[in-house]
C-alpha positions as CSV (number, residue, x, y, z in Angstrom):
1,X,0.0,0.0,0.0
2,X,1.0,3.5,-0.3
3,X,-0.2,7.1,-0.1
4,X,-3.2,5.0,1.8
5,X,-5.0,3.7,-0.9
6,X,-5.1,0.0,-1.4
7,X,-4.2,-1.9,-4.3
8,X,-6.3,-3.8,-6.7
9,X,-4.9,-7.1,-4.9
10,X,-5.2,-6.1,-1.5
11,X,-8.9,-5.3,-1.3
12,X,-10.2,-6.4,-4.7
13,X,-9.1,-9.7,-5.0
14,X,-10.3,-11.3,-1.9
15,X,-12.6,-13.3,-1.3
16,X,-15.2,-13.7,1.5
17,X,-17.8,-16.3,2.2
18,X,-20.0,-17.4,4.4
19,X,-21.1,-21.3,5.2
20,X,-24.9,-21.2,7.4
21,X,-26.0,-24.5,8.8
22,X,-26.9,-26.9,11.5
23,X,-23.9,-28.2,13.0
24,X,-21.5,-25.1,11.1
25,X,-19.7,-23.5,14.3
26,X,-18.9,-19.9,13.6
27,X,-15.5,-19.4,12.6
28,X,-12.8,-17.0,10.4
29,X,-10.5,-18.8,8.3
30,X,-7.3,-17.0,7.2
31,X,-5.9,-18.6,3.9
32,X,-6.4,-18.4,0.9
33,X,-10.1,-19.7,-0.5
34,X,-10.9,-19.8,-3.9
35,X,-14.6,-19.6,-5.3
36,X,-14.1,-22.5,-6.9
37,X,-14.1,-24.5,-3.8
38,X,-17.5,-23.5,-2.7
39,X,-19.1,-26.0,-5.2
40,X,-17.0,-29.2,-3.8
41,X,-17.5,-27.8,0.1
42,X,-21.1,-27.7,-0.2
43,X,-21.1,-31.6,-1.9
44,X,-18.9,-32.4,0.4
45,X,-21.2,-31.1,3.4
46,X,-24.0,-32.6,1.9
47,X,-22.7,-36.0,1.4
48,X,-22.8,-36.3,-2.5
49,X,-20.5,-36.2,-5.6
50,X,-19.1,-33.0,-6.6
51,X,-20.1,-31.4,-9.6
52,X,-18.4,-33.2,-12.9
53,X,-15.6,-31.0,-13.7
54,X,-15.1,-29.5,-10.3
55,X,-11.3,-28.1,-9.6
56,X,-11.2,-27.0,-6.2
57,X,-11.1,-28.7,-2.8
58,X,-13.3,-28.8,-0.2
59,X,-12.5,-26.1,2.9
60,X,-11.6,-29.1,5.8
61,X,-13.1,-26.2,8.4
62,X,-16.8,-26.6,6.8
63,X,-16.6,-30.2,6.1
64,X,-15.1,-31.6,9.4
65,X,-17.6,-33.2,11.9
């Protein structure tokens, strides 16, 4: 950062999300998420197959019982 603005990678390019449910305790993680991990933590919650074609991995901190 300078002159206290924030670059287009420090504010722009994160992501936030936010997992509601039975069982979910509320938590922060701090590492690096990517949207296309949603998809496979959601299946993975659920119990079912991932979408076909499905890169990214599912977030341990949601899926862990």
């Amino acid at each position: 950062m300078t002159n206290n603005k924030a670059t287009l990678v420090d504010r722009d390019l994160q992501n936030q999300f936010g997992f509601v449910g039975a069982g979910l305790a509320p938590q922060v993680i701090y590492r690096e998420v990517q949207t296309v991990d949603v998809a496979v933590t959601l299946s993975a919650f659920m119990g079912i197959k991932p979408p076909s074609g499905s890169a990214g991995v599912p977030l341990e901190e949601v899926v862990a019982k």
